[in-house]
N, CA, C and O atoms as a Tinker XYZ file with bonds, in Angstrom:
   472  protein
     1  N      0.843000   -1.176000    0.000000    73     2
     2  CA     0.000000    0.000000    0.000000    64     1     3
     3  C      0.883000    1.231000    0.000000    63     2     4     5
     4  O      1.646000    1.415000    0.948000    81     3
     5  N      0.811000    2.217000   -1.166000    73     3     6
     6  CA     1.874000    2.953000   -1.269000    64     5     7
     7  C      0.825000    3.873000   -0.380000    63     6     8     9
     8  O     -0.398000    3.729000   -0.389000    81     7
     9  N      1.726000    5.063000    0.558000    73     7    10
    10  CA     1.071000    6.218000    1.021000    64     9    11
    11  C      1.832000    7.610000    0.272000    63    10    12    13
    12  O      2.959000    8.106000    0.291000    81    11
    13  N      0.984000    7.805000   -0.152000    73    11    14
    14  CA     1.913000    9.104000   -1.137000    64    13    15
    15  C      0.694000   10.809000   -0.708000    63    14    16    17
    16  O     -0.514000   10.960000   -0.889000    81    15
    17  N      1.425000   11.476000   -0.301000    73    15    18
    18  CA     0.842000   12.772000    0.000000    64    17    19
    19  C      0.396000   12.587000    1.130000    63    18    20    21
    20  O     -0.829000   12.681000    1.057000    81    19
    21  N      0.880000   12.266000    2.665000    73    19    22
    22  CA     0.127000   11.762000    3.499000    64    21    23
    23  C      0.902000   12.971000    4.722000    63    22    24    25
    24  O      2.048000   13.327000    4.451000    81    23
    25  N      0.611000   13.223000    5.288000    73    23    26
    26  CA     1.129000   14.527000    5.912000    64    25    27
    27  C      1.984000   14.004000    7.652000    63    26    28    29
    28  O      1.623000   12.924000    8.119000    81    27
    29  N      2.735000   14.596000    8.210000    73    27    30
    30  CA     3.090000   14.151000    9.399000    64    29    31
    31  C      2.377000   13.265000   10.235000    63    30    32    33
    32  O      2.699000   12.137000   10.609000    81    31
    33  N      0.996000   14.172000   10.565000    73    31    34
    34  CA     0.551000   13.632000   11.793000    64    33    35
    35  C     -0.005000   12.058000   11.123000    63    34    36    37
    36  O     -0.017000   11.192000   11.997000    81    35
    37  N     -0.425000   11.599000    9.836000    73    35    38
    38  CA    -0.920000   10.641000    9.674000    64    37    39
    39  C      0.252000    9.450000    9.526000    63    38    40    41
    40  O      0.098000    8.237000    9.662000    81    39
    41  N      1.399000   10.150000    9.220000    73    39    42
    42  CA     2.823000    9.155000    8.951000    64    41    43
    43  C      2.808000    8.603000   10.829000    63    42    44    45
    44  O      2.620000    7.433000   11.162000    81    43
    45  N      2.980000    9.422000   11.531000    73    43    46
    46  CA     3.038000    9.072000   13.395000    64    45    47
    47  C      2.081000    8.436000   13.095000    63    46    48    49
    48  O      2.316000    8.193000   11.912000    81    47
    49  N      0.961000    7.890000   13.371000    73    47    50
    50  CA     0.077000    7.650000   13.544000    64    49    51
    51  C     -0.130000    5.908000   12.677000    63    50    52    53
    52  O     -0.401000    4.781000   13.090000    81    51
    53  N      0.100000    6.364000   11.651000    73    51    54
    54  CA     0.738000    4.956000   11.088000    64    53    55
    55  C      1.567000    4.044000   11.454000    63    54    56    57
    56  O      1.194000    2.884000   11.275000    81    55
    57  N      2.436000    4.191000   11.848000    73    55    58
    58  CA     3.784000    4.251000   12.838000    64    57    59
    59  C      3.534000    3.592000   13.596000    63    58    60    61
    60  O      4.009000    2.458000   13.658000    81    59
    61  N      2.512000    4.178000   14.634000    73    59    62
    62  CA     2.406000    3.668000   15.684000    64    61    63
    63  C      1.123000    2.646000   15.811000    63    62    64    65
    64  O      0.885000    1.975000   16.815000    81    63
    65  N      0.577000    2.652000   14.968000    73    63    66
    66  CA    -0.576000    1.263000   15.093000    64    65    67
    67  C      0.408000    0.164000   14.640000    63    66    68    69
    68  O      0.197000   -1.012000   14.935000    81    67
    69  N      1.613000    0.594000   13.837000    73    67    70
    70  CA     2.457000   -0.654000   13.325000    64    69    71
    71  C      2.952000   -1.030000   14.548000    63    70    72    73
    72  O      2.758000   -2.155000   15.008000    81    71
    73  N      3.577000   -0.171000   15.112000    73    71    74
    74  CA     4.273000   -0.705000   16.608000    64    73    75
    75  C      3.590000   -1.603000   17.195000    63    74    76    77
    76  O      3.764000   -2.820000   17.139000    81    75
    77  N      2.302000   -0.655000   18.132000    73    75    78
    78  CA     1.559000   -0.948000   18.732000    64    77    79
    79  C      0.881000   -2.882000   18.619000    63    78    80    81
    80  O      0.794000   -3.852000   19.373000    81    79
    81  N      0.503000   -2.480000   16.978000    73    79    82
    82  CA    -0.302000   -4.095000   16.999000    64    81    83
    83  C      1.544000   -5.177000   16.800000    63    82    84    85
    84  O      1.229000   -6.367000   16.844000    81    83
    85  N      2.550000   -5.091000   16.686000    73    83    86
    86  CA     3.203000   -5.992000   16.899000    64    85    87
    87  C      3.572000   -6.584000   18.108000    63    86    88    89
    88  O      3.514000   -7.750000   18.497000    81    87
    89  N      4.132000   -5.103000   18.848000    73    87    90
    90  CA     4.227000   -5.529000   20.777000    64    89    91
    91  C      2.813000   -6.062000   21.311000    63    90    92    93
    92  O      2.819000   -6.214000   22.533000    81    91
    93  N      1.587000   -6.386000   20.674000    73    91    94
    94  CA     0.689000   -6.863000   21.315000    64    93    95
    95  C      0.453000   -8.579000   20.485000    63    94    96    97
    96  O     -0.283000   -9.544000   20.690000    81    95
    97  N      1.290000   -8.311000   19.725000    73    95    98
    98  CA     1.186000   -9.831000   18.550000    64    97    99
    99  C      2.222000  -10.745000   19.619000    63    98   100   101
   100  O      1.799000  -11.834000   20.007000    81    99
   101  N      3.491000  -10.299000   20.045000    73    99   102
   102  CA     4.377000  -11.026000   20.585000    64   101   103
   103  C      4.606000  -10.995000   22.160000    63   102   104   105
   104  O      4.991000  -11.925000   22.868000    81   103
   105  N      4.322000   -9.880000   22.481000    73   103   106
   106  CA     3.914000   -9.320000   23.997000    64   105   107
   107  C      3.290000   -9.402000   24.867000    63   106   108   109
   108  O      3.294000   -8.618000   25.816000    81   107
   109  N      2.570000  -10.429000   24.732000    73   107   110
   110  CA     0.886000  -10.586000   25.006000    64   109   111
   111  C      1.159000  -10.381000   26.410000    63   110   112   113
   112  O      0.685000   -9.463000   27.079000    81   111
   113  N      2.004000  -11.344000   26.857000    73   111   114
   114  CA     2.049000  -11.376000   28.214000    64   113   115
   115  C      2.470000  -10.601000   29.028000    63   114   116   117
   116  O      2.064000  -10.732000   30.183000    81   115
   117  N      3.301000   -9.667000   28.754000    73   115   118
   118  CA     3.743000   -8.323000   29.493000    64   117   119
   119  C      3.229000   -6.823000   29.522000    63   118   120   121
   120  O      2.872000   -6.468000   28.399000    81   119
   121  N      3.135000   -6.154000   30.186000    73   119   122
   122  CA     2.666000   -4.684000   30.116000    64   121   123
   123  C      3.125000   -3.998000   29.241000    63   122   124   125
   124  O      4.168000   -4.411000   28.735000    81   123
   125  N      2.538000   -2.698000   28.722000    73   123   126
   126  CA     3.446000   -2.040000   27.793000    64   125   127
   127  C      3.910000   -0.960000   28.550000    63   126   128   129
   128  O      3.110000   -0.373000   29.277000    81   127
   129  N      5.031000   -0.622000   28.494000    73   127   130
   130  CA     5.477000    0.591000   28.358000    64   129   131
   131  C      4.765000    2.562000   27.549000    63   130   132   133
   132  O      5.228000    3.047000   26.516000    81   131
   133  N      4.153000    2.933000   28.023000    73   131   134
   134  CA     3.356000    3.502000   26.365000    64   133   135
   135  C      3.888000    5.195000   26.726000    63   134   136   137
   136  O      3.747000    5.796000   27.791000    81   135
   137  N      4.454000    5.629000   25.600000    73   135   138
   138  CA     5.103000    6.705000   25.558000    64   137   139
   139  C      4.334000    7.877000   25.113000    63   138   140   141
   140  O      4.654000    8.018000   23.932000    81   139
   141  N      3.388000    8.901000   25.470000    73   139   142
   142  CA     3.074000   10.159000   24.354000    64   141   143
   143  C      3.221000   11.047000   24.393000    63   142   144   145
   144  O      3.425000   11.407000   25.552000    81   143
   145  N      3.283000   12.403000   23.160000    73   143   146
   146  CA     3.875000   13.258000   23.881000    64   145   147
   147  C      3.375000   14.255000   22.863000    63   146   148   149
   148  O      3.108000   14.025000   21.684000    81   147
   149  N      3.287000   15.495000   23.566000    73   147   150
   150  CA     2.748000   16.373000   23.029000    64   149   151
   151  C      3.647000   17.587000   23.045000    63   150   152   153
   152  O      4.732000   17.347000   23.574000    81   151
   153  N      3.525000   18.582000   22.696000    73   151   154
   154  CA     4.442000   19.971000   22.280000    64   153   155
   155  C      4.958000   20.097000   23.765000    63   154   156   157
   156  O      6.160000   19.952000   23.987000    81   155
   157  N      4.057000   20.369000   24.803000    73   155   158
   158  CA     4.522000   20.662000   26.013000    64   157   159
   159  C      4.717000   19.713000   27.459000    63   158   160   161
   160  O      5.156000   19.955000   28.583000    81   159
   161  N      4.133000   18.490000   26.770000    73   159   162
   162  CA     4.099000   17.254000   27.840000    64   161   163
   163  C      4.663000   16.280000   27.356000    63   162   164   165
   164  O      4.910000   16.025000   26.177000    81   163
   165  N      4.946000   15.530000   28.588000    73   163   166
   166  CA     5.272000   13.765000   28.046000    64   165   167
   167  C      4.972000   13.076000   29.587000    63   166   168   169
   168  O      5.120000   13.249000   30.797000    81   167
   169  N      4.251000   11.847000   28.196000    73   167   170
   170  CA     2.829000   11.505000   29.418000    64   169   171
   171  C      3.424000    9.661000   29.041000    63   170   172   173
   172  O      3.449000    9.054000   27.970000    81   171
   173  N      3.843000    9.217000   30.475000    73   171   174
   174  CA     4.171000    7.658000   30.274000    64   173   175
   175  C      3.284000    6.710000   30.837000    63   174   176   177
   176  O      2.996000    7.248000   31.906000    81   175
   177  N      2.724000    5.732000   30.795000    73   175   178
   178  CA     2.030000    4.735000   31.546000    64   177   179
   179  C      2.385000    3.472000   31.246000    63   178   180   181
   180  O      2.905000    3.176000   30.170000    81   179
   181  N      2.106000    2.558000   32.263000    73   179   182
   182  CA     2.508000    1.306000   31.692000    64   181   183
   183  C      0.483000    0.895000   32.130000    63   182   184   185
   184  O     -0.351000    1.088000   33.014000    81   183
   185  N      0.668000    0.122000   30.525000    73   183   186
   186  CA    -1.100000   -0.841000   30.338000    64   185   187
   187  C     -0.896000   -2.212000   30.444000    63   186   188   189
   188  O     -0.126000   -2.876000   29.750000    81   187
   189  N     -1.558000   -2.578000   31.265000    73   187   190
   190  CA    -1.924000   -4.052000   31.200000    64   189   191
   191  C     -3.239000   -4.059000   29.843000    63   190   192   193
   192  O     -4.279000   -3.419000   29.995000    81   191
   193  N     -3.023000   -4.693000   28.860000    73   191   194
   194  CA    -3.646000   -5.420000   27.944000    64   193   195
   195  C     -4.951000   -5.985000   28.063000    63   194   196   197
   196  O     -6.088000   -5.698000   27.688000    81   195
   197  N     -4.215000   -7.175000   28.922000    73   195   198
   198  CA    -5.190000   -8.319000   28.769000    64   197   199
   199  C     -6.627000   -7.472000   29.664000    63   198   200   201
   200  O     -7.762000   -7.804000   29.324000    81   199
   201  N     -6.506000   -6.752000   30.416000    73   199   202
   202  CA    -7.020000   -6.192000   31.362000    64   201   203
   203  C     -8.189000   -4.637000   30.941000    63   202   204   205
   204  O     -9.322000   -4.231000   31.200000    81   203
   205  N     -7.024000   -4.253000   30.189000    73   203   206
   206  CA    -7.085000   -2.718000   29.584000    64   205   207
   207  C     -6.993000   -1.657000   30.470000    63   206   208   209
   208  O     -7.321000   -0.501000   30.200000    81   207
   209  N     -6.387000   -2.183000   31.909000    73   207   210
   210  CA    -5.730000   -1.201000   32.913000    64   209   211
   211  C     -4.899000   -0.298000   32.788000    63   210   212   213
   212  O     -3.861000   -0.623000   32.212000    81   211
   213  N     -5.003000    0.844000   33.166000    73   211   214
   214  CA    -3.435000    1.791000   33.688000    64   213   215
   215  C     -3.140000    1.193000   34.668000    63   214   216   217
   216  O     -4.070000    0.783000   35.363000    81   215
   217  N     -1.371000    0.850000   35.204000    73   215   218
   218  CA    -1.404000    0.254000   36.303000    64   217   219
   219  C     -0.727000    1.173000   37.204000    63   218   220   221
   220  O     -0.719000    1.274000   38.431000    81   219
   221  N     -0.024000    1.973000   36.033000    73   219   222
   222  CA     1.061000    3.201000   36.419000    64   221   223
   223  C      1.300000    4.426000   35.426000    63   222   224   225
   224  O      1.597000    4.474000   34.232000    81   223
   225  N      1.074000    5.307000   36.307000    73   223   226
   226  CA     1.387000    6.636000   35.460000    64   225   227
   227  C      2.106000    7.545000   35.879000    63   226   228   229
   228  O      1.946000    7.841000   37.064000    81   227
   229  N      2.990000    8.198000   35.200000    73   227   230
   230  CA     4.049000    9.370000   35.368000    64   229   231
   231  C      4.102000   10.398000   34.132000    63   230   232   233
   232  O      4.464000    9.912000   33.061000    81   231
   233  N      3.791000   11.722000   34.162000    73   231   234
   234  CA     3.994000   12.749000   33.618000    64   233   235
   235  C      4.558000   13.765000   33.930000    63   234   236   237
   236  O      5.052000   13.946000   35.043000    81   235
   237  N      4.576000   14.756000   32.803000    73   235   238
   238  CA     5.355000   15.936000   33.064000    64   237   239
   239  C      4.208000   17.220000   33.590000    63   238   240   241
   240  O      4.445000   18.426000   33.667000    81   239
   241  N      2.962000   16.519000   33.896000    73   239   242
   242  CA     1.704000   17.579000   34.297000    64   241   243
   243  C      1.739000   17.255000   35.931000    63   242   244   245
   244  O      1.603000   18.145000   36.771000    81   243
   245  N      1.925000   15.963000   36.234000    73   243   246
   246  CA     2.374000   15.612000   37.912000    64   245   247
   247  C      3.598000   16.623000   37.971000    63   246   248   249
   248  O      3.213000   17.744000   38.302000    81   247
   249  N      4.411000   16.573000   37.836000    73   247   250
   250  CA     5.963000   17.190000   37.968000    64   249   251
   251  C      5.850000   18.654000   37.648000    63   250   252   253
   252  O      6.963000   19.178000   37.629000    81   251
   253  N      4.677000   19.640000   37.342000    73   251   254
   254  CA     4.215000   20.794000   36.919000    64   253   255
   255  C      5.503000   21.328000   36.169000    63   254   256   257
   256  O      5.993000   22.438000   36.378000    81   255
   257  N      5.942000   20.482000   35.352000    73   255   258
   258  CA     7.258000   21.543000   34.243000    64   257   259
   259  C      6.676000   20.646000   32.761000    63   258   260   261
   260  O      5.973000   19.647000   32.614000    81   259
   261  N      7.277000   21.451000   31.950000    73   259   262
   262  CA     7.503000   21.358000   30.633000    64   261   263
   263  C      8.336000   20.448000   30.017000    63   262   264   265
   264  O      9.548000   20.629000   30.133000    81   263
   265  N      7.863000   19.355000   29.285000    73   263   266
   266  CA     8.931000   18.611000   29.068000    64   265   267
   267  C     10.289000   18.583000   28.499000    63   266   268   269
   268  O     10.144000   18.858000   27.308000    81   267
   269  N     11.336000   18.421000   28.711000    73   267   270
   270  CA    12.863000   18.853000   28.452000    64   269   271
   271  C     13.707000   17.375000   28.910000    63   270   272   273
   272  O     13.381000   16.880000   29.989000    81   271
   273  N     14.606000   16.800000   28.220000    73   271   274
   274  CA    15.249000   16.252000   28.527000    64   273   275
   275  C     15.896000   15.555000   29.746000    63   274   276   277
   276  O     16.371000   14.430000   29.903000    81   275
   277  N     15.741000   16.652000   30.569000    73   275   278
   278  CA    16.029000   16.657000   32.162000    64   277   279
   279  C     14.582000   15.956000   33.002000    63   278   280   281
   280  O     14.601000   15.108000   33.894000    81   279
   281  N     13.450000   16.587000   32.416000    73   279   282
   282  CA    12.337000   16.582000   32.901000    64   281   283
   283  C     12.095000   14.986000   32.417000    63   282   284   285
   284  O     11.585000   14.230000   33.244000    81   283
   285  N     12.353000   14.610000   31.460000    73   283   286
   286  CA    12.105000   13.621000   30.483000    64   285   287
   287  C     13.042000   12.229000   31.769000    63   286   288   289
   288  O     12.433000   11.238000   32.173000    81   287
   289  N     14.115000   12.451000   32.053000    73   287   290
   290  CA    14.576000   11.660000   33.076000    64   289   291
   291  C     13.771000   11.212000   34.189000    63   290   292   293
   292  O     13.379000   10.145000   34.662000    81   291
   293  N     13.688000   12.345000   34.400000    73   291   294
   294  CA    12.496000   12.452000   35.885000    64   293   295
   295  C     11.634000   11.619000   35.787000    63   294   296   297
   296  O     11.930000   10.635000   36.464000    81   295
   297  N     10.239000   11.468000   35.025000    73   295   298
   298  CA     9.290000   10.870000   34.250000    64   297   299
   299  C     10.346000    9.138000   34.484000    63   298   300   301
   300  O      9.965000    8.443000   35.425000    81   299
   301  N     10.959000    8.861000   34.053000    73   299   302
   302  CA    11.608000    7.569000   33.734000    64   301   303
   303  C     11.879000    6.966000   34.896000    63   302   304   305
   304  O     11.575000    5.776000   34.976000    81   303
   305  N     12.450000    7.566000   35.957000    73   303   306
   306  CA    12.920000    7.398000   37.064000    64   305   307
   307  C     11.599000    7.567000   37.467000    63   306   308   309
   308  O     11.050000    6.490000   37.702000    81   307
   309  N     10.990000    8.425000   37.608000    73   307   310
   310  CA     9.499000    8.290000   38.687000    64   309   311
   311  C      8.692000    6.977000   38.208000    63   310   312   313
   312  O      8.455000    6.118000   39.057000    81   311
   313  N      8.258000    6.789000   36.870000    73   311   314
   314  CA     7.604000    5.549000   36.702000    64   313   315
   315  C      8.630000    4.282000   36.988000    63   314   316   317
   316  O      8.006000    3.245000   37.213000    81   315
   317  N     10.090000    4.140000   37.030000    73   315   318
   318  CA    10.638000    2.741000   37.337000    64   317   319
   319  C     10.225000    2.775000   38.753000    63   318   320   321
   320  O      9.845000    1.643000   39.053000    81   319
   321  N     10.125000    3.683000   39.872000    73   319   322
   322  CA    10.054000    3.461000   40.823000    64   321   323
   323  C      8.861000    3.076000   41.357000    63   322   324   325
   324  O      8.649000    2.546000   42.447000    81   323
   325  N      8.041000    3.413000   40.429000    73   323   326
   326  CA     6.296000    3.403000   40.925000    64   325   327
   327  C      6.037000    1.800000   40.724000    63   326   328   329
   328  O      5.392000    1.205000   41.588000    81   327
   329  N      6.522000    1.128000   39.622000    73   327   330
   330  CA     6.032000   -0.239000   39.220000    64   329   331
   331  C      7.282000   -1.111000   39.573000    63   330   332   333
   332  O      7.248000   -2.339000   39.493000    81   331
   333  N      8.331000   -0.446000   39.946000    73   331   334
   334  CA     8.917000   -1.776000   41.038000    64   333   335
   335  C      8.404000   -1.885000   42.397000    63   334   336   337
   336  O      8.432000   -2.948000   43.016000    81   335
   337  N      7.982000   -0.908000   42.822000    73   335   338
   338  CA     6.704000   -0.376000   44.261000    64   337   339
   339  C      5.567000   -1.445000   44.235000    63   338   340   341
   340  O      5.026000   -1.879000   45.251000    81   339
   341  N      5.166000   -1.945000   42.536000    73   339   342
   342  CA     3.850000   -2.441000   42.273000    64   341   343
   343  C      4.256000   -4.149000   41.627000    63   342   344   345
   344  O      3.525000   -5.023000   41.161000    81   343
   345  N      5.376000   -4.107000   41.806000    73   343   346
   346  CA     6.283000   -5.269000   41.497000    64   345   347
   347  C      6.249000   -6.087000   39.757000    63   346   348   349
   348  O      6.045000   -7.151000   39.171000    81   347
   349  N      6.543000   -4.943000   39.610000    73   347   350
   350  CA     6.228000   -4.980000   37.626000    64   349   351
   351  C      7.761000   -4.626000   37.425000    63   350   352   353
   352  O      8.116000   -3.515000   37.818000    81   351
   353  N      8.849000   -5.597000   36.760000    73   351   354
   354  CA    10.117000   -5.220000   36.449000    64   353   355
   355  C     10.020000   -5.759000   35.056000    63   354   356   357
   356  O     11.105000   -5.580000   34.502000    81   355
   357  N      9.289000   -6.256000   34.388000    73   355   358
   358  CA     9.416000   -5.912000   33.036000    64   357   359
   359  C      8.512000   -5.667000   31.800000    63   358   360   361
   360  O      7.672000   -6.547000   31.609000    81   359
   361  N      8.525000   -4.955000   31.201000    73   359   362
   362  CA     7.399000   -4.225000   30.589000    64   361   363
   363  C      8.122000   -4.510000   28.642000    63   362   364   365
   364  O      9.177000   -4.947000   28.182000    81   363
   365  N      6.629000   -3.880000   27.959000    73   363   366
   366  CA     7.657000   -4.172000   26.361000    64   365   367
   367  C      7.409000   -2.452000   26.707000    63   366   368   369
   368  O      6.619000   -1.973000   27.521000    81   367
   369  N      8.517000   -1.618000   25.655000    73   367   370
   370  CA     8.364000   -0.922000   25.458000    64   369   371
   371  C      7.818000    0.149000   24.099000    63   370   372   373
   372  O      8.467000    0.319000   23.067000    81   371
   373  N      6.654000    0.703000   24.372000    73   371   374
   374  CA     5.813000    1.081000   22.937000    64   373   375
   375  C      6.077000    2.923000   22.574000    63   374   376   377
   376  O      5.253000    3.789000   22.866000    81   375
   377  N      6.910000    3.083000   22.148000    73   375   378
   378  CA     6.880000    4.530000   21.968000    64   377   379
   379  C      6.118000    5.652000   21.428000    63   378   380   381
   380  O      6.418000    6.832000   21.248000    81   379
   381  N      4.862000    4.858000   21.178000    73   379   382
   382  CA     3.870000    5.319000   20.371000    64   381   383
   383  C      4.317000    6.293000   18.984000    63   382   384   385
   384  O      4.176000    7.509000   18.857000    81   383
   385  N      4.877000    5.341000   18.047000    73   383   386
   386  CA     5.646000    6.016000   17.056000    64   385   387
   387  C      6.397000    7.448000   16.761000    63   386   388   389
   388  O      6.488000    8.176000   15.772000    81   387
   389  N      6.892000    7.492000   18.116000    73   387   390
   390  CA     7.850000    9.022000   17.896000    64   389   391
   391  C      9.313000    8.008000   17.819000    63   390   392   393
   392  O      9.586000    6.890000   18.256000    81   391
   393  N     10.054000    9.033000   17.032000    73   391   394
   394  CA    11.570000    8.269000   16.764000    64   393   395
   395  C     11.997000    8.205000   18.453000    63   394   396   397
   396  O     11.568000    8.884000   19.386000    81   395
   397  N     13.040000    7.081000   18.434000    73   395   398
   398  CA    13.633000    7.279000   19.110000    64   397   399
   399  C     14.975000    7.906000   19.694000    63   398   400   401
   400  O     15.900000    7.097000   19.759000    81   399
   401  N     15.195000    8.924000   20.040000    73   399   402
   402  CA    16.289000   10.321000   20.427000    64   401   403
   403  C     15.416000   10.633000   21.345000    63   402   404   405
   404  O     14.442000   10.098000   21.874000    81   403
   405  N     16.201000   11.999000   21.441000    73   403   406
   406  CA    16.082000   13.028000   22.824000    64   405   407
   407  C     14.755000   12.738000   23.998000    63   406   408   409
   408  O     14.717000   11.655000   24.580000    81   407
   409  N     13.885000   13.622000   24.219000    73   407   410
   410  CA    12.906000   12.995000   25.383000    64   409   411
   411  C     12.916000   11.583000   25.398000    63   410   412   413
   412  O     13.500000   10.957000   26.283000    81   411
   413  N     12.304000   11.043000   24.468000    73   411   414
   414  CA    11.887000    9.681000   24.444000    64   413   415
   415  C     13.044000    8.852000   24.859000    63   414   416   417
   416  O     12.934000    8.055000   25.791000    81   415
   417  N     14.225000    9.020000   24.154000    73   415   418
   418  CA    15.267000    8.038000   24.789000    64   417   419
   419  C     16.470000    8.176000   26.190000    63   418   420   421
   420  O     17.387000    7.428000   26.528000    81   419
   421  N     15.892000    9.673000   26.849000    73   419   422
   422  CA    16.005000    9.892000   27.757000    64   421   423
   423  C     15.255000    9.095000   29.035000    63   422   424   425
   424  O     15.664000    8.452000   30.002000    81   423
   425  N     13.935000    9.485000   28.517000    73   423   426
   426  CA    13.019000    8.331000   29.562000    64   425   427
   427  C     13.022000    7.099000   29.519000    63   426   428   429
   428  O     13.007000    6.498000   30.593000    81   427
   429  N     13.048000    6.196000   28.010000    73   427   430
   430  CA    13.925000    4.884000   28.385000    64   429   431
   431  C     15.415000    4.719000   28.669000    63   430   432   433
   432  O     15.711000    3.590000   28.279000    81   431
   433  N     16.177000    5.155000   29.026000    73   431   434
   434  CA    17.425000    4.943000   29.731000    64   433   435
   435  C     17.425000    5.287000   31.028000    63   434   436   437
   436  O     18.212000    4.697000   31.769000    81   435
   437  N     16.645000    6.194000   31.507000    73   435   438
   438  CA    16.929000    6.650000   32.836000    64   437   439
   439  C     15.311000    5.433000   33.930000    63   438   440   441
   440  O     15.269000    5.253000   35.147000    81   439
   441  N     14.542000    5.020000   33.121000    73   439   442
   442  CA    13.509000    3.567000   33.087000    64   441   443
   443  C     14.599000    2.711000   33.458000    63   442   444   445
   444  O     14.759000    2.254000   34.590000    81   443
   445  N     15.436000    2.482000   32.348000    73   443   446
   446  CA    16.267000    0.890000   32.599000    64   445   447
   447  C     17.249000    1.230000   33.792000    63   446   448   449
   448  O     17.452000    0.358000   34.637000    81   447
   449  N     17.939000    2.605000   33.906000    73   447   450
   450  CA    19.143000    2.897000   35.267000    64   449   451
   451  C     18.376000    2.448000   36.099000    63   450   452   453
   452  O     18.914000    1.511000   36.689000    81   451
   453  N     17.104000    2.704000   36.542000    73   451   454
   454  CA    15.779000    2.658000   38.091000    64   453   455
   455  C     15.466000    1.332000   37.811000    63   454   456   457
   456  O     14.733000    1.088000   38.770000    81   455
   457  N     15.518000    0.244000   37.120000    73   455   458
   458  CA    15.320000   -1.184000   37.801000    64   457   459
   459  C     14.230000   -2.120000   36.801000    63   458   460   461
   460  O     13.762000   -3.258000   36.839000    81   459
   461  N     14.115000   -0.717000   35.742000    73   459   462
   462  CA    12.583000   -1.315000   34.979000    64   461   463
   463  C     13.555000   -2.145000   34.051000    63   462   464   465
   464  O     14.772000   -1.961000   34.073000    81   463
   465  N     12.769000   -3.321000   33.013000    73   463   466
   466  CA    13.444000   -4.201000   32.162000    64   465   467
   467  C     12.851000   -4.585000   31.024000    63   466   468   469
   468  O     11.875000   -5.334000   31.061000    81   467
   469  N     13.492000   -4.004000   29.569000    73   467   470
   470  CA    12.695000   -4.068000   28.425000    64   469   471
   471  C     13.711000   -3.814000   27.609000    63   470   472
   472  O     13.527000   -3.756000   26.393000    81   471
């Protein structure tokens, strides 16, 4: 299926149902990781599936700042700590089709330093 003339937000979006339905094709059994993020936030949760639970959530609207790199740590480190608290150490991780660099791969590295495993 060629996509020709298809504009940003629908390329993300594409992206991420590709992600999405594979980590749930092979993943079944683990939580996801789920990454989103908007101009001024970045909003993480980990979902139970089978369930369709939030089990854990960490943002940059709890932490009342703007998301930034630094802030983006924070977020990573606050959710590893919340779901080793809830005894969840390994999750898949779904980035909801944003590349992976800056925020995003800030919060998974500073996730895996705090104890989480994916």
């Amino acid at each position: 299926m060629k996509h020709i003339n298809i504009n940003r937000k629908d390329k993300r979006s594409l992206r991420h149902k590709r992600i999405t339905n594979r980590l749930k094709q092979f993943e079944n059994d683990k939580p996801r990781l789920v990454i989103s993020k908007s101009n001024n936030h970045l909003i993480a949760q980990i979902i139970d599936d089978q369930v369709g639970k939030t089990l854990v959530s960490s943002s940059s609207k709890q932490l009342k700042k703007h998301a930034t790199v630094a802030v983006a740590k924070e977020i990573g480190m606050d959710i590893a700590k919340k779901a080793i608290a809830k005894k969840i150490s390994t999750v898949v991780f779904d980035r909801g089709g944003s590349p992976y660099h800056g925020q995003i791969k800030a919060l998974a590295e500073s996730a895996r330093e705090n104890g989480l495993k994916f």
